[in-house]
C-alpha positions as CSV (number, residue, x, y, z in Angstrom):
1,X,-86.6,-59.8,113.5
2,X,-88.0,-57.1,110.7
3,X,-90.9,-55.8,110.4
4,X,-90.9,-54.6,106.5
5,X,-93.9,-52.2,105.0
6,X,-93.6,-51.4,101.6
7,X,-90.6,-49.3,101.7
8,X,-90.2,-48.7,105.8
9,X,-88.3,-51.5,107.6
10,X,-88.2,-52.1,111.6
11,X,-86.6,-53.9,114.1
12,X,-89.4,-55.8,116.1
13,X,-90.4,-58.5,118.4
14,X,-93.7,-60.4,119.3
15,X,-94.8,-58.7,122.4
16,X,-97.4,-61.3,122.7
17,X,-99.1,-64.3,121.2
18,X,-103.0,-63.7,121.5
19,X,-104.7,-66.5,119.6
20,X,-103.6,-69.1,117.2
21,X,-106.5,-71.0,114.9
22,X,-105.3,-74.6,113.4
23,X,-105.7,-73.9,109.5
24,X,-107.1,-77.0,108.6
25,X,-109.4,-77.5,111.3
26,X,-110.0,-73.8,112.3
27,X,-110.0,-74.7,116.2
28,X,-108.4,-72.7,118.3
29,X,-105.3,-73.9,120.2
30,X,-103.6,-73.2,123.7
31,X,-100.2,-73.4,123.3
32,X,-97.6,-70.5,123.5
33,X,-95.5,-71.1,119.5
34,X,-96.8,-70.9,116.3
35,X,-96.5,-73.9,114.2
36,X,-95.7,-74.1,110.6
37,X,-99.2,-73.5,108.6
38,X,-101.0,-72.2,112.0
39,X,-103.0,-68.6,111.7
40,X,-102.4,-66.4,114.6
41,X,-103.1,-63.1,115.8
42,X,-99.6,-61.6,117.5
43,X,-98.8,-58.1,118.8
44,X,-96.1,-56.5,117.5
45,X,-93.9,-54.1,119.6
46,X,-91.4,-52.0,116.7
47,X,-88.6,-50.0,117.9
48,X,-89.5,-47.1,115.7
49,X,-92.8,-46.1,114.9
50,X,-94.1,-47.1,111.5
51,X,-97.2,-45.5,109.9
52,X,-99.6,-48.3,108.2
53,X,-103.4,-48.4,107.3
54,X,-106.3,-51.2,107.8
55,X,-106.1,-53.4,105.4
56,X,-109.6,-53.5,104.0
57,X,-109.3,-49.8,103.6
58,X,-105.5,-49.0,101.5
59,X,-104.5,-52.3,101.0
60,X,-100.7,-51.3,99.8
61,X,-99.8,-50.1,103.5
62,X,-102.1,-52.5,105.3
63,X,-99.9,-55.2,104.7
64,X,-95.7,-56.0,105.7
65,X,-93.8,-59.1,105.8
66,X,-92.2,-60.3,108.9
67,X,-88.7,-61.6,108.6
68,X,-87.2,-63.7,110.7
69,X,-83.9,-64.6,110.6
70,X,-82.8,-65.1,106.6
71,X,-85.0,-67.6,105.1
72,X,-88.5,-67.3,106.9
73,X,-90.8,-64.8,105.6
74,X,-94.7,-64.6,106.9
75,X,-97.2,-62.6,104.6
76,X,-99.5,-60.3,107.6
77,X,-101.9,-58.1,107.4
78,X,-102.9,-55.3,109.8
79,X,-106.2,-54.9,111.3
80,X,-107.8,-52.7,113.6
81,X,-107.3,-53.4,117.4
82,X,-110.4,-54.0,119.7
């Protein structure tokens, strides 16, 4: 899996899986995969580091794609941790 930010690309993989929302109904759902659609908030552990900003502050470098294998790509964006 990539992990690609603007010009910067990184090998990754989900560390974990810490909530997924059901778009349509906006419930939260316990189960341990994302679904196709589903909103979720993942950890991402990158074998380099990668320098990125918050979203709602540089929007440019607070937001990568996430590729998985060839033809899945998933639009993210970066927020701060709690």
């Amino acid at each position: 899996m990539k992990l690609k930010l603007t010009s910067t690309e990184a090998e990754c993989h989900i560390q974990s899986i810490d909530k997924i929302i059901d778009a349509s109904t906006l419930e939260e759902k316990k189960q341990d995969f994302i679904a196709r659609n589903d909103v979720a908030e993942i950890t991402i552990r990158t074998k380099s580091p990668i320098a990125f900003d918050n979203y709602d502050r540089i929007v440019p470098t607070g937001r990568f794609t996430l590729r998985i294998g060839r033809s899945k790509v998933t639009f993210s964006l970066f927020s701060s941790a709690g």
